[in-house]
Each structure stands twice: as C-alpha cells, then as structure tokens.
C-alpha positions in Angstrom: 162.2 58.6 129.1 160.9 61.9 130.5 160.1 61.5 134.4 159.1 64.4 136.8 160.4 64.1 139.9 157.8 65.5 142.5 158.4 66.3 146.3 156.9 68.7 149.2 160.0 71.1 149.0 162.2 71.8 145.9 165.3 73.0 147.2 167.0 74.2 144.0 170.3 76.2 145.5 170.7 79.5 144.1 166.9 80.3 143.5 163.7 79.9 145.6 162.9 77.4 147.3 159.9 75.4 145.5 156.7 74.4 147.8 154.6 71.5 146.2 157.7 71.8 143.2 159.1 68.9 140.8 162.1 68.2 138.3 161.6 67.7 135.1 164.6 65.0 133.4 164.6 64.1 129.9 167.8 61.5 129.6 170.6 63.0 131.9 169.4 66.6 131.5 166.7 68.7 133.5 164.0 69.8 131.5 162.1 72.0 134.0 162.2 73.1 137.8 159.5 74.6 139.3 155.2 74.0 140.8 154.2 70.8 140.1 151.2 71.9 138.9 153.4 74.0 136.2 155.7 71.2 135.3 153.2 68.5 134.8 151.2 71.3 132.3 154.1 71.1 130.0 155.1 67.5 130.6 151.8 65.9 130.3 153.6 62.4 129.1 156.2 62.7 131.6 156.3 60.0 133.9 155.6 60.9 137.3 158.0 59.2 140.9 156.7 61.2 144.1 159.0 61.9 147.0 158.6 62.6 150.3 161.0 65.7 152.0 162.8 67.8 150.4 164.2 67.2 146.6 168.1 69.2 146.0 170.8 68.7 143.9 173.4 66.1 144.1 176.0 66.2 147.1 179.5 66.4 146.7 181.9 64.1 148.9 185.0 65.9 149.4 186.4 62.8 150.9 186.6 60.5 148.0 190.4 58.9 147.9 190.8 59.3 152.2 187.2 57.3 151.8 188.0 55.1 148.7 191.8 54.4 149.3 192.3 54.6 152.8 189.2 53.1 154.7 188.0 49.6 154.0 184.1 49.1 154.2 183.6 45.7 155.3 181.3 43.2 153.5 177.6 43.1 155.7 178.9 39.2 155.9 182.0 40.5 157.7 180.2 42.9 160.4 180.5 40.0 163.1 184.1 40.2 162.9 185.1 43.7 161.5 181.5 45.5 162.3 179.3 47.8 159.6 181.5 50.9 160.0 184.6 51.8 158.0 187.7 51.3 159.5 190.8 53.0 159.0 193.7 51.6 157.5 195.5 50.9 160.5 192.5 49.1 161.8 191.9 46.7 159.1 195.5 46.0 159.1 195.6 45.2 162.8 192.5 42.6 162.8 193.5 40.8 159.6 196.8 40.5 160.7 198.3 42.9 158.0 198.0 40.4 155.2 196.9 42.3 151.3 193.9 41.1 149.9 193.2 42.9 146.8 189.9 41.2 145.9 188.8 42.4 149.6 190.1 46.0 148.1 188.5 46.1 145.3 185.1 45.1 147.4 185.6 47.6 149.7 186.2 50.1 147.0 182.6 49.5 145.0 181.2 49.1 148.5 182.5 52.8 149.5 181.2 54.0 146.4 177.6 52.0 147.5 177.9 53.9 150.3 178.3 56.9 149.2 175.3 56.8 147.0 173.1 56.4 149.6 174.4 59.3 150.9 172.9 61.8 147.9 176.3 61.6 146.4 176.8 62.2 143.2 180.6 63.9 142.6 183.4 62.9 144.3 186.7 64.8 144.1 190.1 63.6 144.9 190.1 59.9 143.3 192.2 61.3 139.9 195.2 59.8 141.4 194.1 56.2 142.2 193.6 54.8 138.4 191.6 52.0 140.2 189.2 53.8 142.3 189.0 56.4 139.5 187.6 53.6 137.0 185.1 52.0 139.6 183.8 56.0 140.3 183.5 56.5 136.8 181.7 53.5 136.2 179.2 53.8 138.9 178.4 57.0 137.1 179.6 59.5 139.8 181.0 63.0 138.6 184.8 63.0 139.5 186.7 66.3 140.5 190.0 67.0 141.4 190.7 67.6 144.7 190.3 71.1 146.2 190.2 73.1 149.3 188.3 71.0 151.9 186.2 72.6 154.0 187.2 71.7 157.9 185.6 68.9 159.4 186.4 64.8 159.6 186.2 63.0 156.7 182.7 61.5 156.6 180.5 59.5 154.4 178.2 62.7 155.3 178.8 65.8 152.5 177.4 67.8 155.1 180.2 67.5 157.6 182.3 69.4 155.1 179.9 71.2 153.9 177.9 72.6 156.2 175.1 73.9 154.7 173.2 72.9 151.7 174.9 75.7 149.5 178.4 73.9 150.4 177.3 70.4 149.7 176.0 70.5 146.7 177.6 70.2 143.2 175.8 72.9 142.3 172.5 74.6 141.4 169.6 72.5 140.0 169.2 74.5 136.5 167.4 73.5 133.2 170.1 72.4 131.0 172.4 71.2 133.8 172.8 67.1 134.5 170.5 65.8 136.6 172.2 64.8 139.5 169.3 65.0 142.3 169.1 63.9 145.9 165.8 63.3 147.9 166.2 63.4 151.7 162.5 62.8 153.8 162.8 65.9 155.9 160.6 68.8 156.3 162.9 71.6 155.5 166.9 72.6 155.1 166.7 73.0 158.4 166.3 69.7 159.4 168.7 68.3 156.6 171.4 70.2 158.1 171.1 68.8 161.6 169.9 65.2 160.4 173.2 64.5 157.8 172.8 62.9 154.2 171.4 59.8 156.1 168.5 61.0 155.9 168.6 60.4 151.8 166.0 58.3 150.4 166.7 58.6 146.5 169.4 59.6 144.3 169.6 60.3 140.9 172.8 60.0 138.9 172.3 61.4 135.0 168.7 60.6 135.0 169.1 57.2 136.7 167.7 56.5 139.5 170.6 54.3 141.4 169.7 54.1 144.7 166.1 54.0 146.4 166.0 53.6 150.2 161.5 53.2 150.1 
C-alpha cells in the first residue's frame, strides 16, 4: 500500500531540510521526498499518516550485542524487584542470585530489541556474533551490521549518545529508491532532537511497516 508520511519538518540528511515535507513509501521502498503539497500531487491514492516534529531516517544503535547480550531488560512485571532500567550483567547476576534462566534471556533479548524500537532504531550493528540475538534482530525486521568504529560515548539505548548529531545517527540519507526505514520524533527542530535524545521518538518505520507508535 502506498502511504505518505507527512510531518512539520522533513529532515532528510544529506539534502535540505523539508518544511511542511512528507515521505512517500510504496512497500519497503520510498517513492518520493519532498512539500507535501508536491508529494500528495503525484500520489493522489496514497494513503496519508500525519506526524507531529520532525520526520528523519532511521537511527543506528551502535550498541546492539553490549545491549542485546550483556544487559538484561527486565519484564514491566519485574520492575518492583529489578526496576524498568537495564541492568548490567553483573547486576542481574547479583539480585537473582547468579542462577541462568534462558527463557528470562531470551525475554530480555526481544525486550531490548522493543526497546530499541522505540528509540527510532532501525539497524543495529554488532549482533553477527550471537546466532540468537542475530535471529530475534532479523526477525523483528531491524537492519544488522557488523560492528564498526563506535563513536565515544556510553552505551545507550539513545543512538544519539554515539552519535552525536543527526548526520551520525542515522543509517543513512532518506533517498527515493532507498528502504524506508523512517523515524518521527515530536520536536520542533534538529536542534532540539539533539539535546532531547531518541526518547523523544513517536513513530518508527521499519521497510514500510509501521512497528512502533507511541500516539
């Protein structure tokens, strides 16, 4: 199905910023980026989701086997005992008294990866080596990379803390031809996505499919 995806602020990387702008995707490709006004013209059928913020391509978690292999995200019915936030290995190991619980694991895991979506991710390098983890990214539809150079910075849910800016958080450039992999974050400007963080996301799109939807 062909759906624009309109917003305030189209924040392609690489090429102007878009005022009033909108993504064109038809299947897992983009069709179009640019005015909404211009998009619509050529997509009359299209069906049309609005955004608030600022619309930009997918982030890229540098983090993905320190956040996928070595943290445990505890289940929301755990966060009386273990709390929302993840907790090192060390930790987990300490308060459940160093016992293995791979069903817990493997929860953790698509939880991490839950997680992470909701954080405008949508590639995650560094999982090749965990067969596991690499399966349950794969099949949550999330890009996998090897792992590279990380940027300085603590290993965060947050792409930005790597990343810095927008340019070094992204996968790359929203193009038409390219995947559409497109995060939605309700913030006025890059500005204020730098200093607020991916928590600010409200929408991501993984090939076309909108998988997480925070309003």
């Amino acid at each position: 199905m062909l759906t624009v995806h309109a917003a305030p602020l189209v924040l392609p990387v690489g090429a102007a910023a878009v005022p009033g702008g909108a993504v064109a995707v038809d299947g897992d490709r983009i069709a179009a980026v640019g005015p909404y006004d211009t998009v619509v013209a050529a997509h009359p059928a299209a069906r049309v989701r609005r955004w608030p913020g600022v619309l930009t391509p997918g982030l890229r978690q540098w983090d993905g086997a320190e956040l996928l292999t070595r943290r445990y995200h505890p289940d929301p019915r755990e966060a009386e005992e273990l709390g929302e936030l993840p907790l090192t290995d060390d930790d987990f190991e300490k308060l459940t008294g160093g016992r293995p619980d791979e069903r817990r694991r493997s929860g953790s895991v698509r939880r991490g990866l839950q997680r992470m979506l909701r954080h405008g991710t949508t590639h995650v390098a560094g999982v090749l080596g965990s067969p596991d983890v690499l399966t349950a990214a794969r099949r949550a539809g999330l890009t996998t990379l090897p792992a590279a150079d990380i940027p300085a910075g603590e290993p965060s849910l947050d792409p930005f803390v790597r990343g810095g800016d927008l340019a070094g958080s992204v996968h790359g450039p929203l193009v038409v031809g390219g995947r559409a992999d497109l995060a939605v974050f309700d913030l006025p400007d890059e500005a204020a996505l730098r200093a607020a963080g991916a928590a600010a996301c409200v929408a991501t799109v993984l090939g076309g499919r909108l998988v997480y939807r925070g309003r």
